[in-house]
C-alpha positions as CSV (number, residue, x, y, z in Angstrom):
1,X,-30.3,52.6,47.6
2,X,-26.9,51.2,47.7
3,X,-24.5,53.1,49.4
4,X,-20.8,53.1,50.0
5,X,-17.8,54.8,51.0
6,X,-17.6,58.1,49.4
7,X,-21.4,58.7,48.9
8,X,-22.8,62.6,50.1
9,X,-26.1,61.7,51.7
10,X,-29.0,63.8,53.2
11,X,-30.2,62.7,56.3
12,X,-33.4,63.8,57.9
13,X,-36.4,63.0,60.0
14,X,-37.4,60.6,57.4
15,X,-33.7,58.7,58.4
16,X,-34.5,59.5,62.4
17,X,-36.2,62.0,64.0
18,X,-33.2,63.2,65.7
19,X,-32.8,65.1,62.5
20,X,-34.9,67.8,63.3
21,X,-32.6,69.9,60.7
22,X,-31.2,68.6,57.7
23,X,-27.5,67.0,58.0
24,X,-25.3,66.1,54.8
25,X,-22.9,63.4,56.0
26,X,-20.2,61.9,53.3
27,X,-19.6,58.8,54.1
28,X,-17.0,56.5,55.3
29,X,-18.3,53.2,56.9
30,X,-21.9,51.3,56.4
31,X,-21.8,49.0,59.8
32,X,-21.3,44.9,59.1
33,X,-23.2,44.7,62.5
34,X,-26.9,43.8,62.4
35,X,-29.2,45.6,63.7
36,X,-32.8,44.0,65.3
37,X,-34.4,46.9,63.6
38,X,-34.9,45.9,60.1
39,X,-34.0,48.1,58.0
40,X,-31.8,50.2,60.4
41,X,-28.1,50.5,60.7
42,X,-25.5,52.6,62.0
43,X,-23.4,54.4,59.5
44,X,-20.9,56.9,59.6
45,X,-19.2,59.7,57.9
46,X,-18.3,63.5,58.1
47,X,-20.9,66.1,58.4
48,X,-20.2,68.7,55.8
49,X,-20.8,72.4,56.3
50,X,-22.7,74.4,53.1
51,X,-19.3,74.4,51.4
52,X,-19.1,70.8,51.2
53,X,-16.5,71.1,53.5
54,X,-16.0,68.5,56.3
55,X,-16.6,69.7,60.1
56,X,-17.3,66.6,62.2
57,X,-16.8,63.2,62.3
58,X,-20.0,61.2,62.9
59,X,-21.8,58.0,63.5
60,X,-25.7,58.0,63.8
61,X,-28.3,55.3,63.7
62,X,-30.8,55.4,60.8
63,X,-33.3,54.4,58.4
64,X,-31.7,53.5,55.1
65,X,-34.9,54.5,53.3
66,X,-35.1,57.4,54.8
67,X,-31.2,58.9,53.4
68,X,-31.5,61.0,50.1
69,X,-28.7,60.7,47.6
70,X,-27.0,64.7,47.3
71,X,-26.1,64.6,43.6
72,X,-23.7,62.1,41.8
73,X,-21.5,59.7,44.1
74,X,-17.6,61.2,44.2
75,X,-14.7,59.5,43.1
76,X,-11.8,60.4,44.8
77,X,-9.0,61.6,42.0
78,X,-6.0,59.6,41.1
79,X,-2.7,61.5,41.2
């Protein structure tokens, strides 16, 4: 999975067991820095709350296979 700014992903314990409970994050930044975990890297984004509404900022360490796509990517709209 490719991912980018703007993507609503799904993280859980298949992304890092410190998902315990599901957390939708939109995101803002996929980290340049490498990581010495392949396949790892730290991204970050804004949890959203059931309303799609954002309620935190985040940045978390994960497993990119492990982060599930929430429905089609979002384009912000141009005034």
């Amino acid at each position: 999975m490719k991912l980018a700014p703007g993507d609503v992903v799904r993280l859980t314990k298949a992304a890092s067991p410190q998902f315990g409970s599901p957390l939708v994050l939109r995101l803002t930044k996929i980290s340049e820095r490498r990581s010495s975990v392949s396949g790892w890297a730290w991204i970050e984004g804004y949890q959203l709350d059931t309303a799609g509404q954002a309620i935190t900022k985040r940045t978390v360490f994960v497993n990119l296979a492990g982060i599930s796509p929430v429905g089609p990517r979002r384009v912000p709209a141009t005034v």
